[in-house]
C-alpha positions as CSV (number, residue, x, y, z in Angstrom):
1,X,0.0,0.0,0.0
2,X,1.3,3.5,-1.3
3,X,1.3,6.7,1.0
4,X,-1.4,8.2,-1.3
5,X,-3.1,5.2,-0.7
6,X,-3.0,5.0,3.3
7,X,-3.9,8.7,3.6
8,X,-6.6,8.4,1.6
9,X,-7.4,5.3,3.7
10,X,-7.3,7.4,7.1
11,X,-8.8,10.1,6.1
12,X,-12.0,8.4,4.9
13,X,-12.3,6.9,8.4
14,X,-12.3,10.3,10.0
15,X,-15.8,10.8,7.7
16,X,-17.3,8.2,9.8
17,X,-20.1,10.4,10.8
18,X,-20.7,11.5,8.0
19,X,-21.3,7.9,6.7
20,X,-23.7,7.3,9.8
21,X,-25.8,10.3,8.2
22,X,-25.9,9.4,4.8
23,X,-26.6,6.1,5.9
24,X,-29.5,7.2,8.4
25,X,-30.9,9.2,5.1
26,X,-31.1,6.1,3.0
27,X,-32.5,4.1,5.4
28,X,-35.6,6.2,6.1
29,X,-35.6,6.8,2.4
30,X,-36.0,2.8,2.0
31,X,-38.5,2.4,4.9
32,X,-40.9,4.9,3.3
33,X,-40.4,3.1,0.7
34,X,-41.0,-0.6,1.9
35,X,-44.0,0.8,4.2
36,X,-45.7,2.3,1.2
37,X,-45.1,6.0,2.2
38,X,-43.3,6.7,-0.9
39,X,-44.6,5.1,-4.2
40,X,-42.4,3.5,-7.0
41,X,-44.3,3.6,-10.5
42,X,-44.3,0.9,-12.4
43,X,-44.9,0.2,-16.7
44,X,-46.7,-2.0,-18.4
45,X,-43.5,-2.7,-20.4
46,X,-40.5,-4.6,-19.7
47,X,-37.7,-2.8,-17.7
48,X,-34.6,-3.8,-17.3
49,X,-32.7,-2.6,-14.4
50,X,-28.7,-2.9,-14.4
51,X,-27.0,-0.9,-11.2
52,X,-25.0,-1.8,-7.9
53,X,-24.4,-0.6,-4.3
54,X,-21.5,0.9,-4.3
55,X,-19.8,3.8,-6.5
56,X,-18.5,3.2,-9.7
57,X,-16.1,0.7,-11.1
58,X,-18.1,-2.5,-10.8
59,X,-18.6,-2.7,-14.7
60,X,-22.1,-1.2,-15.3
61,X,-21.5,0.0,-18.7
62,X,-19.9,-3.5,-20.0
63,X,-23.0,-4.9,-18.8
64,X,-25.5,-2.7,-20.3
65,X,-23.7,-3.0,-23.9
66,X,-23.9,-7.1,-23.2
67,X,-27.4,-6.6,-22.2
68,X,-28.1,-5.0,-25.6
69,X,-25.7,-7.1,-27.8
70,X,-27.8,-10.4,-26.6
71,X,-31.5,-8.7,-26.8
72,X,-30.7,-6.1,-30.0
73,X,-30.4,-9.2,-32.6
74,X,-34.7,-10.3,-32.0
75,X,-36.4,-7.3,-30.5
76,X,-36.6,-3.6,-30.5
77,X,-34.5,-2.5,-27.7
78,X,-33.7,1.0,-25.9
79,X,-30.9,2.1,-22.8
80,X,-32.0,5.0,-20.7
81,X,-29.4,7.1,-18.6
82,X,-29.0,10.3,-16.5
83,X,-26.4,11.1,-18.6
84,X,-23.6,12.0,-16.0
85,X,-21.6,14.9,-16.0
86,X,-23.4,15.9,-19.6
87,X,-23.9,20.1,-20.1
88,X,-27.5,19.6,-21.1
89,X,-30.6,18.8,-18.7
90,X,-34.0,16.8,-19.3
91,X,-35.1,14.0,-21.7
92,X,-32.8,13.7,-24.4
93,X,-33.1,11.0,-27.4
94,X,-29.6,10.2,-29.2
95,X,-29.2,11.3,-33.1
96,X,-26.6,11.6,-35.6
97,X,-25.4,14.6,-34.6
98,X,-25.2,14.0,-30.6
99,X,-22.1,14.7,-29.0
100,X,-20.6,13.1,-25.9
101,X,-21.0,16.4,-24.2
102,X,-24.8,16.1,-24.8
103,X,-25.9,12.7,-23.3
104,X,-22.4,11.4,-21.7
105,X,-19.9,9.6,-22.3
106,X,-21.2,6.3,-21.3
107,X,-24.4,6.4,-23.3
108,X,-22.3,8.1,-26.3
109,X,-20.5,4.9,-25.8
110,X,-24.0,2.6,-26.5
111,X,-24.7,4.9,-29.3
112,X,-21.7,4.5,-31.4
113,X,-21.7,0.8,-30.7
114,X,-25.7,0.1,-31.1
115,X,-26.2,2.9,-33.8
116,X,-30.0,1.1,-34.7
117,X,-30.7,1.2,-30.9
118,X,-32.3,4.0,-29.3
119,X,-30.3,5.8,-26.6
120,X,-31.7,8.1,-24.4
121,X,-30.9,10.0,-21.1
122,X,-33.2,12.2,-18.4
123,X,-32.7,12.8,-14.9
124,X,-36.0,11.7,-13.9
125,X,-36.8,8.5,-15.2
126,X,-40.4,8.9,-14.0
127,X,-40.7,11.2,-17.1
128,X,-38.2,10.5,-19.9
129,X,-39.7,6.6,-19.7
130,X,-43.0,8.0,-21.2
131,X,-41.3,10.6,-23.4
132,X,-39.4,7.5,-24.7
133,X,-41.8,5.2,-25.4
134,X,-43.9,7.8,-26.7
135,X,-40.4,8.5,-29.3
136,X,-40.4,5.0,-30.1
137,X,-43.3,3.3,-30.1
138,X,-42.3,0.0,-31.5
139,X,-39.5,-0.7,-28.8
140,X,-39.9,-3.9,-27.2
141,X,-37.5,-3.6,-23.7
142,X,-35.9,-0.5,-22.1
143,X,-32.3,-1.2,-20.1
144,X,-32.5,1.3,-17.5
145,X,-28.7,2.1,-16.9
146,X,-27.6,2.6,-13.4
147,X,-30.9,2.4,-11.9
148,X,-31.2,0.0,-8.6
149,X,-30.8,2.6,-6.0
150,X,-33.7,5.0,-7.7
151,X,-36.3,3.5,-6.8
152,X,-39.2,6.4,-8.5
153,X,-39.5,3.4,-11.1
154,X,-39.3,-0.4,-10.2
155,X,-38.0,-2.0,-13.2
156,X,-39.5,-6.1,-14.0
157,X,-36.0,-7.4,-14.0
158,X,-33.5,-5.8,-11.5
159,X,-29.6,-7.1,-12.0
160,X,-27.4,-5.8,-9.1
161,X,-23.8,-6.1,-9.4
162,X,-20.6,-6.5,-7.3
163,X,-17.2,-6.7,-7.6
164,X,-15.4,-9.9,-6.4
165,X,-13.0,-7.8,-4.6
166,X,-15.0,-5.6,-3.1
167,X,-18.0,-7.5,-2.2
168,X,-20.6,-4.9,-0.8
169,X,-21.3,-7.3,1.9
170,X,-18.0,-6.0,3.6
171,X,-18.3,-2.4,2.6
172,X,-20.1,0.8,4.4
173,X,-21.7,4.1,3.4
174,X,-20.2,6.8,1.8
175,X,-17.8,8.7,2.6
176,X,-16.2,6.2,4.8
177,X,-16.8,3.4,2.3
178,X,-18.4,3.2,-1.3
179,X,-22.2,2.1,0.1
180,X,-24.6,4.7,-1.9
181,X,-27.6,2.0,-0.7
182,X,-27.8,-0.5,2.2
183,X,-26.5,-3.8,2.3
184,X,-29.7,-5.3,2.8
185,X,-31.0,-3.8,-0.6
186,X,-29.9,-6.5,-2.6
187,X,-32.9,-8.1,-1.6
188,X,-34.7,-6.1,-3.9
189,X,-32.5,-8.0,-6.8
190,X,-33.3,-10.8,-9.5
191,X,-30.1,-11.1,-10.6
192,X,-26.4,-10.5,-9.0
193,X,-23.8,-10.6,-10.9
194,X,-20.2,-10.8,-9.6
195,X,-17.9,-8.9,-11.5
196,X,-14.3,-8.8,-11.9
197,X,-13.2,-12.3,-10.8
198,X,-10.1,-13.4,-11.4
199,X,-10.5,-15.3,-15.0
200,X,-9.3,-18.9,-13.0
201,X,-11.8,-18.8,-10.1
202,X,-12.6,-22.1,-8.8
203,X,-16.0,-24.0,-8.0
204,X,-14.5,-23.8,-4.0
205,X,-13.9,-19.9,-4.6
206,X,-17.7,-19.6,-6.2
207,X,-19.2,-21.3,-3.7
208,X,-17.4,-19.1,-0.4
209,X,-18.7,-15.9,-2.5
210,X,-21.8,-17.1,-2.7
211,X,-22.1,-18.0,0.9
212,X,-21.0,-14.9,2.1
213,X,-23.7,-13.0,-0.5
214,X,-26.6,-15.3,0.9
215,X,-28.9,-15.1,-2.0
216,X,-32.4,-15.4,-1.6
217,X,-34.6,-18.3,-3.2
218,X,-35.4,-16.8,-6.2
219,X,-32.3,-14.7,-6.6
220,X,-29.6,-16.3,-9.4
221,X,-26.1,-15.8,-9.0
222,X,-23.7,-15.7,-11.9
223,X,-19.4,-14.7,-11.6
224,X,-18.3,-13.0,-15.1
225,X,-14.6,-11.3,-15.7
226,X,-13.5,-8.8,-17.6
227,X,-12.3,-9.8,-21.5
228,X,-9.8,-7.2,-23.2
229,X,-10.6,-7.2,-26.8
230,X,-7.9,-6.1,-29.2
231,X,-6.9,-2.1,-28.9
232,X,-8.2,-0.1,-32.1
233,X,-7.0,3.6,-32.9
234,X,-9.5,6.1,-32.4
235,X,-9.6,7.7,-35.7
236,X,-8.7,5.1,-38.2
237,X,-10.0,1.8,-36.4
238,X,-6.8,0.3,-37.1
239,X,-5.9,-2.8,-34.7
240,X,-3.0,-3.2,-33.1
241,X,-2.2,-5.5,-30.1
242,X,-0.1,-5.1,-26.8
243,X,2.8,-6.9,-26.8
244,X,6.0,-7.5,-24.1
245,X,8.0,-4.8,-26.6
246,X,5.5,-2.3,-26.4
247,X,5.6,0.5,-23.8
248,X,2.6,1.9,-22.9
249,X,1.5,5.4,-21.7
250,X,-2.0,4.8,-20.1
251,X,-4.6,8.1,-20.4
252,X,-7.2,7.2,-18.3
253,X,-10.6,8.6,-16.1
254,X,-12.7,5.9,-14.6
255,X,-13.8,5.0,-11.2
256,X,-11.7,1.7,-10.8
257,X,-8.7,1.8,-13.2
258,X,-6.8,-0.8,-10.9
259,X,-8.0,-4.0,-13.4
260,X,-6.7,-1.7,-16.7
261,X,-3.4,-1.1,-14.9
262,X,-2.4,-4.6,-14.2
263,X,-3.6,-5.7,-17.0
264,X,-1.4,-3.5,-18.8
265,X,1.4,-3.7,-17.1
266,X,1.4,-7.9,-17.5
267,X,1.0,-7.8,-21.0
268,X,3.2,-4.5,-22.0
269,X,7.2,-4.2,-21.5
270,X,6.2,-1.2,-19.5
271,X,3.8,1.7,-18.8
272,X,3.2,4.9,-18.1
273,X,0.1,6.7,-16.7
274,X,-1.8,9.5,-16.9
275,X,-4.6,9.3,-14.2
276,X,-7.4,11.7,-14.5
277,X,-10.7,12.0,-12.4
278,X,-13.8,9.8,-13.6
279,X,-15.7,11.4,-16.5
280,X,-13.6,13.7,-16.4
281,X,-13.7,16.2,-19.7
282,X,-10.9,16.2,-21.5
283,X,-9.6,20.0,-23.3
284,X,-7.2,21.0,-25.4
285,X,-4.6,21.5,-22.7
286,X,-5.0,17.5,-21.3
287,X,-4.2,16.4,-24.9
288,X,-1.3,18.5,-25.2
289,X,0.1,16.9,-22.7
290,X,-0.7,13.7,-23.8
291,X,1.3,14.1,-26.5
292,X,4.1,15.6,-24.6
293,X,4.2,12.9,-22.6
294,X,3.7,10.6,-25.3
295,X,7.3,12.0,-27.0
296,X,9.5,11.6,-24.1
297,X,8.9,7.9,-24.3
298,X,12.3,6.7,-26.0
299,X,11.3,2.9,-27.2
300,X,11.0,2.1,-30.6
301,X,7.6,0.5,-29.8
302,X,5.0,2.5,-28.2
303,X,1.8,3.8,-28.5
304,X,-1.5,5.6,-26.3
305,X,-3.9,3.2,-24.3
306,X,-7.3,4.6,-23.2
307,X,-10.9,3.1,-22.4
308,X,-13.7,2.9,-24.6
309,X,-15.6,5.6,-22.1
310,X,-12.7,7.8,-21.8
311,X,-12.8,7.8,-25.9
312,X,-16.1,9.1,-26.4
313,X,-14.5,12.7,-24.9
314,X,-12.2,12.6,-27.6
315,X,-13.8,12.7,-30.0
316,X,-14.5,16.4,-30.2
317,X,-10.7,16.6,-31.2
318,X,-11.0,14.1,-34.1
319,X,-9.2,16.5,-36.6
320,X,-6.2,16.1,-33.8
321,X,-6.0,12.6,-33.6
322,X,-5.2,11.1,-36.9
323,X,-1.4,11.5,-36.5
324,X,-1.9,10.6,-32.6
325,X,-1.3,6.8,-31.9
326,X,-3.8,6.6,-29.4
327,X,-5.7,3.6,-29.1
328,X,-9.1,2.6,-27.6
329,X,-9.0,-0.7,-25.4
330,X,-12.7,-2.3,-25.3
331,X,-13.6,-4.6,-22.6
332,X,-16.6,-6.9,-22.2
333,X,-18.0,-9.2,-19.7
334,X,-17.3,-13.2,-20.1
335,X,-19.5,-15.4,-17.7
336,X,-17.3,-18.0,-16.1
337,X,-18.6,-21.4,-15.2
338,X,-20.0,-21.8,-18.8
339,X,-22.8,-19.8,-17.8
340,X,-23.3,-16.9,-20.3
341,X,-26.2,-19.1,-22.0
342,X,-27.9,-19.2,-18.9
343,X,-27.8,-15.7,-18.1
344,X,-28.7,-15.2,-21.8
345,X,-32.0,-17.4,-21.8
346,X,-33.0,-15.4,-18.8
347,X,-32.7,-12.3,-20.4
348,X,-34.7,-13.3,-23.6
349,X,-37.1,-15.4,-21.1
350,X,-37.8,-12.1,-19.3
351,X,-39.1,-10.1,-22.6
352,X,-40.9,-12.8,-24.0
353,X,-42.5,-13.8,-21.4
354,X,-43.6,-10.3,-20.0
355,X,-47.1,-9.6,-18.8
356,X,-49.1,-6.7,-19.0
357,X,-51.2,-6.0,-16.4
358,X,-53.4,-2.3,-15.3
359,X,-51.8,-1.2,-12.5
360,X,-50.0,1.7,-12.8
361,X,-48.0,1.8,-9.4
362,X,-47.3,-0.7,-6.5
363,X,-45.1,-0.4,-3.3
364,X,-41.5,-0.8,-3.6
């Protein structure tokens, strides 16, 4: 453990009050909930929730875009987001001329991937649902993006998820820890999904995890990993992969980048980074550096690594980045325990077999 590290460590322990508060807050907040005080609305359409406990970094985007890869091919599908950190406000529906800065980079992201799905974002979900359906009539499932600790709208399918290493069984609230919802809310899931597992985890390993989660009846458990596709540069789409002669300078702003970095550094001679905050918005002045930075590498192999998120914020500078080796590193999630079918079926099972019914709203 680094100095930055420990620091950070003991100072988020001095917030402990803090996290008491926040944690009293969402507790009332779920009691009036549970008691029927507060109302979530509910569609006659199929909702699918993907969302977590904890801040950041347990691979909600990856699973939205999996989400839509598997239910895109048969049916008319949708993703609705807040659109964090965007410089606009309300309902917003995707088009060819949206911009990152517009909807987010996250949902820019499901646009450029999913061009012939519908992307939308809105801070109130209780609103931009209708406005949405209302856009596109013929959809057939909505994949509400980061959505499990809003409870306004209670989706028919809710998949919570959790990173193996930081289960949120052994976490607290915020700021002390990275709870933004009690523990006990995973109750309210269909679906958890552990994310992040080391790609060799064992049946032994599966079952302790799952122990310590305690899943309800009805709740399924599945463990996925992350999969590194092959990087591509930004501009060109050219492919190039990492290999032990390559040096690397990492330009990165996500929650977790810890999993990037080691996989980097295993599969690259050597690498250098360039940390920035998540979502953070990249300017003119960040990408000069880059390139600076970039220049005083002296290796005759070596080129930029960034995410697929951080990409979508740089692509305002496209006329800048043809000459710039800078390559985009997608990521996906791959089921372990020969279970992607499974989680699949269940997908597709939940669609199809969807019922309408006349109620508009029912406790949460």
């Amino acid at each position: 453990m680094n100095l930055n590290t420990l620091f950070l460590k003991s100072f988020r322990v001095l917030l402990l009050p803090f996290a008491l508060l926040y944690g009293l807050v969402i507790t009332i907040r779920n009691r009036l909930y549970d008691k029927g005080y507060l109302r979530s609305a509910t569609f006659n359409f199929p909702l699918i929730c993907v969302g977590n406990l904890a801040v950041g970094g347990t691979g909600k985007s990856p699973m939205v875009e999996y989400i839509v890869g598997v239910l895109h091919r048969d049916l008319k599908v949708a993703t609705l987001s807040r659109g964090y950190k965007r410089k606009t406000r309300g309902y917003l529906l995707a088009n060819d001329r949206t911009t990152a800065l517009e909807i987010g980079d996250e949902p820019m992201q499901f646009h450029v991937k999913f061009p012939d799905v519908a992307v939308a974002v809105g801070e109130e979900r209780l609103d931009a649902v209708p406005q949405l359906l209302h856009d596109r009539p013929d959809l057939q499932v909505v994949v509400l993006d980061d959505a499990f600790q809003h409870r306004v709208v209670k989706a028919g399918l809710n998949i919570l998820l959790t990173e193996y290493a930081n289960l949120f069984t052994y976490d607290i609230f915020l700021p002390t820890g990275d709870l933004r919802d009690e523990r006990s809310s995973y109750r309210r899931a269909d679906v958890i999904v552990v994310s992040k597992c080391p790609p060799d985890l064992d049946i032994e390993k599966k079952r302790v995890t799952i122990r310590e989660i305690q899943p309800l009846p009805h709740q399924k458990v599945f463990f996925t990993t992350i999969d590194y596709g092959i990087p591509y540069h930004i501009a060109s789409q050219h492919q190039r992969s990492i290999t032990k002669q390559d040096e690397i300078l990492l330009v990165c702003g996500i929650a977790n980048p810890q999993p990037l970095k080691d996989y980097i550094f295993n599969h690259s001679e050597t690498y250098y980074q360039l940390d920035y905050s998540d979502h953070h918005i990249f300017t003119i002045d960040d990408l000069n550096e880059i390139r600076r930075r970039y220049e005083r590498i002296d290796a005759p192999a070596k080129f930029i690594v960034t995410t697929e998120k951080d990409a979508m914020r740089f692509m305002k500078f496209s006329d800048q980045l043809t000459d710039l080796p800078l390559y985009v590193l997608p990521i996906r999630h791959k089921f372990l325990f020969n279970e992607g079918r499974q989680f699949d079926d269940l997908l597709m099972s939940f669609v199809r077999n969807f019922k309408f019914t006349s109620n508009e709203q029912e406790k949460g």
